[in-house]
C-alpha positions, 0 to 999 in steps of 0.5 A, a space after each residue: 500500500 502506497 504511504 499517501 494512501 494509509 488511513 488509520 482506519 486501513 492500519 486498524 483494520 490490518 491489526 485486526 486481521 494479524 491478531 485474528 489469524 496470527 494472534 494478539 502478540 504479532 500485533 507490533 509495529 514493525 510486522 504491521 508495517 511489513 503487512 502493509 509495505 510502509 516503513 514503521 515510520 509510516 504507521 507513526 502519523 496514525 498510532 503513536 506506539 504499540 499502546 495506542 495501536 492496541 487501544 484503537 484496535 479494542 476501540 474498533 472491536 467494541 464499536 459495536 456495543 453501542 451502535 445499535 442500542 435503541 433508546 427507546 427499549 426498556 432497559 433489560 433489553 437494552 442491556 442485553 444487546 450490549 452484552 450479546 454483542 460483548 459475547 458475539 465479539 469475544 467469540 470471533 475475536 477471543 483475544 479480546 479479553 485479553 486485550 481489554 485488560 492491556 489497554 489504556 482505558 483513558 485513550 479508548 474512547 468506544 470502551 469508555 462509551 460503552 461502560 458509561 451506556 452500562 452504568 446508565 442503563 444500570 442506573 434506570 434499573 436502580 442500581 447506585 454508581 458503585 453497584 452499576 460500575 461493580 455489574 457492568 465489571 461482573 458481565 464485562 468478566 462473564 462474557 470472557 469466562 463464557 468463552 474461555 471456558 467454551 466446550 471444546 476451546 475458544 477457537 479450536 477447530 471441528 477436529 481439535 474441539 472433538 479431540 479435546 471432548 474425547 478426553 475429558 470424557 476419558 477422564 470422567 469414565 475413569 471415575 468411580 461411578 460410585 463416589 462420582 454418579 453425576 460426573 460419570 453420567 455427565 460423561 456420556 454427554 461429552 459423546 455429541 458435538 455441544 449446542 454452542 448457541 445454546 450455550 451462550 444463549 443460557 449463559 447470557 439469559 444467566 448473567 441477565 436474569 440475575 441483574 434483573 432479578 437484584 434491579 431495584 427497578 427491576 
């Protein structure tokens, strides 16, 4: 790419495609600059350092959180679009969660948009500042553990997920049934490919049924 035709958009968007198929660590300066064909001095008019590049890069994958919000929803339902989208993000791109925790929070400003959005919406559901910044932290959290912890892995392929489900049952079978009943029979369910819609489907209901149930407005 010709250097007068770099945008701070083509950078970001390039980022987002090294740390999808490479990985969050091979974001860095100098093999960006090699993907695009510009010398590191080049990526300098547009991300200062690596820190604001990492932070450009969050700010773009949390865009969306708030995008499509309409205000004129209740504020359950609301709420809910923002963690779906938090959930959906964080399953294409599972390096999100680890991303979040390594940026400048003050230098992204889509990240400051979106948790100021929680706390308002938890706000209008009842919930004082500190207990709004505290739930909006607890969902934040949620939807990492939920795909972290995804059946299978976070980001494995039909072949390695199947082999990993293999093992855990093989693991579970050799327990004694007896003092373990419930992980023995649980075993026989690691046979089948899990629902991984369903899976985030229950997990997100379970985050927000219980926000809803302690909302004081709720």
């Amino acid at each position: 790419m010709a250097p007068e035709k770099l945008t701070r958009q083509a950078v970001i968007e390039r980022a987002l495609k090294l740390a999808d198929t490479d990985g969050l660590q091979a974001v860095t300066i100098r093999r960006l600059a090699a993907e695009l064909g510009v010398t590191p001095t080049a990526l300098y008019w547009h991300v200062k350092n690596k820190d604001e590049l990492l932070s450009a890069l969050a700010d773009h994958l949390l865009a969306v959180l708030v995008a499509d919000v309409d205000p004129n929803r209740p504020w359950n339902q609301r709420l809910r679009a923002m963690v779906t989208a938090l959930v959906e993000q964080t399953r294409a791109h599972p390096y999100l969660s680890t991303l979040l925790p390594m940026i400048d929070k003050s230098a992204a400003e889509e990240y400051r948009r979106a948790t100021d959005t929680a706390i308002g919406l938890l706000t209008e559901a009842g919930f004082t500042l500190r207990e709004a910044d505290q739930v909006a932290t607890y969902l934040l959290l949620g939807a990492a553990a939920m795909v972290s912890c995804q059946p299978g892995g976070a980001g494995s392929d039909e072949e390695e997920a199947a082999e990993l489900r293999r093992l855990h049952r093989l693991d579970l079978e050799r327990l004694p049934p007896g003092r373990y009943p419930h992980l023995a029979a649980f075993a026989a369910t690691l046979s089948d490919p899990p629902d991984l819609d369903a899976y985030y489907s229950f997990g997100i209901d379970l985050l927000l049924s219980a926000v809803e149930t302690m909302a004081p407005n709720g």
